[in-house]
N, C-alpha and C positions, 0 to 999 in steps of 0.2 A: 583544440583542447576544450572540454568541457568544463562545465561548473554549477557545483552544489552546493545549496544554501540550505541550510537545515535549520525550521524554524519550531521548537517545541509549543504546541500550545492546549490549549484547552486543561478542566484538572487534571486528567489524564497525562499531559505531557506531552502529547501524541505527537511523534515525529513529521513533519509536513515539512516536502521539500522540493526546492527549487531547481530541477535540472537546466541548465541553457546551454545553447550553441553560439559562442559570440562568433562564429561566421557569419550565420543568419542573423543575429540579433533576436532569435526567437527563446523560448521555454516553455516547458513541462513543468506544471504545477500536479503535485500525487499528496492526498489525502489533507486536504484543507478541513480541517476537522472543529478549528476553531478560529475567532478572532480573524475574521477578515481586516480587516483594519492594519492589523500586523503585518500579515502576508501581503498587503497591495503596499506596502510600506516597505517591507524585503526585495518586494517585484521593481515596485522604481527604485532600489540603489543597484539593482544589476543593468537598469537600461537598458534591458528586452521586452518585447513582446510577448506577453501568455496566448499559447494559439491551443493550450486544452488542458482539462483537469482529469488524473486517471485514479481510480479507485480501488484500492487494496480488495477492498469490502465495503459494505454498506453499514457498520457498527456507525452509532452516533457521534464517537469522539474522533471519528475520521468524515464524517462530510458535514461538520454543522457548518460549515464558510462555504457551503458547497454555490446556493443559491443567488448570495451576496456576489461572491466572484465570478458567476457564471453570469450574470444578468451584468455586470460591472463590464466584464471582456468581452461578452458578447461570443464566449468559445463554446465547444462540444465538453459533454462529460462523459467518458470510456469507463464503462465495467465489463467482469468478466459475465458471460451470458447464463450460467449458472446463477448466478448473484439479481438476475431479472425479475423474479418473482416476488423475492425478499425486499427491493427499495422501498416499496409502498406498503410496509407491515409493518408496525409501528410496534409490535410486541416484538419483531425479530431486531430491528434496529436500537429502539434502547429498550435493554434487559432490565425487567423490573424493578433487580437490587439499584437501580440508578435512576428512578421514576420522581424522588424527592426532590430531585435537582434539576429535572425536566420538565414540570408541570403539563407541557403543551406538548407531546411528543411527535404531533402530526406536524410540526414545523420542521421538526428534524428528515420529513420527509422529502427524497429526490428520485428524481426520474435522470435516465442517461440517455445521451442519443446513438452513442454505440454499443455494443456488445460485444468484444469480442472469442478469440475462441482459443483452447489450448496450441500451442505453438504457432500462431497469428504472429506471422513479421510486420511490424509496421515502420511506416518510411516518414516520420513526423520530425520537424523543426530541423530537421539537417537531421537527424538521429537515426541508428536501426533500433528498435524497440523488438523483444519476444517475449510473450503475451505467455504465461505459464501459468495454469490450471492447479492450482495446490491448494487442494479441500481439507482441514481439518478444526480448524478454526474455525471457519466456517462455510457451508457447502460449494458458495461461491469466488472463495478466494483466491487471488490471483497475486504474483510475484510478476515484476515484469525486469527484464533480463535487457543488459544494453552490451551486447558484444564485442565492440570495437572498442571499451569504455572499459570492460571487463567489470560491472557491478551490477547488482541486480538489488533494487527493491522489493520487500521481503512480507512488508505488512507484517502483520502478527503471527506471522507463522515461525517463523526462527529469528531467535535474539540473540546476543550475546551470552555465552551459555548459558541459554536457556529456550523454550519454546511456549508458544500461543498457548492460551488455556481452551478446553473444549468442552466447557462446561453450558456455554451458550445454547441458544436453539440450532439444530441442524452442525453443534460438531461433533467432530468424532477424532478420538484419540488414535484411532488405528489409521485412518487416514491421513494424519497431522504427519504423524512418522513415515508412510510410505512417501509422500510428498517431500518429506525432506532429505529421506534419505533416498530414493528413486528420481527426484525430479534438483532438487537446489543441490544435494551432492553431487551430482554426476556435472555441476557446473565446474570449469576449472577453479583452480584451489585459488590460485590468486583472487578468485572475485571478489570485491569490496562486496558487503552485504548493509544496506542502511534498513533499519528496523521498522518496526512501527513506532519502538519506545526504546530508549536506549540508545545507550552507543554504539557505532558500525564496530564490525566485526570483518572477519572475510572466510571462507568456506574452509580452508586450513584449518584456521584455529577451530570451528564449530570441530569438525571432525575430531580433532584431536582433544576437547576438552570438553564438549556439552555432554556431560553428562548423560542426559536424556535422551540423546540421541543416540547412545551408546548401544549395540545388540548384544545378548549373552552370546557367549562360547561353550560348543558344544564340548561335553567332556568326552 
């Protein structure tokens, strides 16, 4: 039996969450965006081991704890390989309308030591993990999908009805939609979905209520 700690932080709110396996004793830390302090504070009431931090995307209100907790644990930080280019650009990571509140933006800057790639099974902490390529958001965004677990982390690309904005550098509305509905639809309906912001949701209900994600009908 698994377990999720879901810690909101930064102004954003940004969902950052704790997956563990108390077989191993181990855990998956995904999108430490803020307040380390917090999260190493989450991490020791579940009395596992963090063995790596995985990255939705590279926006700033998802890896500012990135460097804190990675130099803390001593662990790898996983993006998708798309998203490679973008870590070390400071314009693409925080978007200007958010510059007032970030003075120093090159601090918000990370480097990953993985990459991974669209449908990449990974076999971490006791867990299967699948590595899901959904660009809309932003070029390199990825959802990562836990099988056995039936949920999948979603980043900003699908909320509670509602979806990523793709107003950023490198998104795109047309590919926010084929990714959701070609790639996190076609996951079973049961899936728990934890966002990047908001409340979990599960693929059932998106389908049946986001709005947004709705297709017209042909007359």
């Amino acid at each position: 039996m698994h377990i999720v700690k879901t810690i909101p932080v930064g102004p954003l709110a940004t969902n950052c969450y704790l997956i563990g396996n108390p077989e191993t004793k181990e855990l998956l830390i995904f999108d430490p965006g803020a307040d380390a302090a917090g999260i190493k504070s989450a991490v020791r009431e579940t009395g596992m081991k963090p063995v790596a931090i995985f990255l939705t995307h590279a926006h700033f209100d998802h890896v500012g704890a990135v460097k804190n907790l990675r130099t803390e644990y001593g662990i790898p930080v996983i993006a998708g390989e798309e998203e490679k280019n973008l870590l070390s650009d400071s314009e693409y990571v925080l978007p200007h309308m958010f510059r007032e509140e970030y003075p120093n933006p090159d601090a918000l800057l990370v480097t990953a030591d993985r990459f991974v790639s669209h449908e990449e099974l990974l076999d971490i902490a006791g867990l299967y993990v699948t590595c899901l390529h959904t660009p809309g958001h932003t070029a390199g965004s990825y959802s990562y999908f836990f099988p056995a677990e039936s949920m999948v982390v979603s980043g900003d690309t699908l909320f509670m009805e509602s979806v990523g904005r793709t107003d950023f550098p490198t998104g795109s509305n047309e590919e926010l939609m084929n990714s959701i509905r070609n790639v996190l639809y076609e996951l079973p309906e049961e899936t728990i979905v934890l966002p990047g912001h908001g409340p979990a949701t599960n693929i059932a209900y998106e389908k049946r209520y986001n709005i947004f994600t709705w297709t017209k009908r042909e007359k």
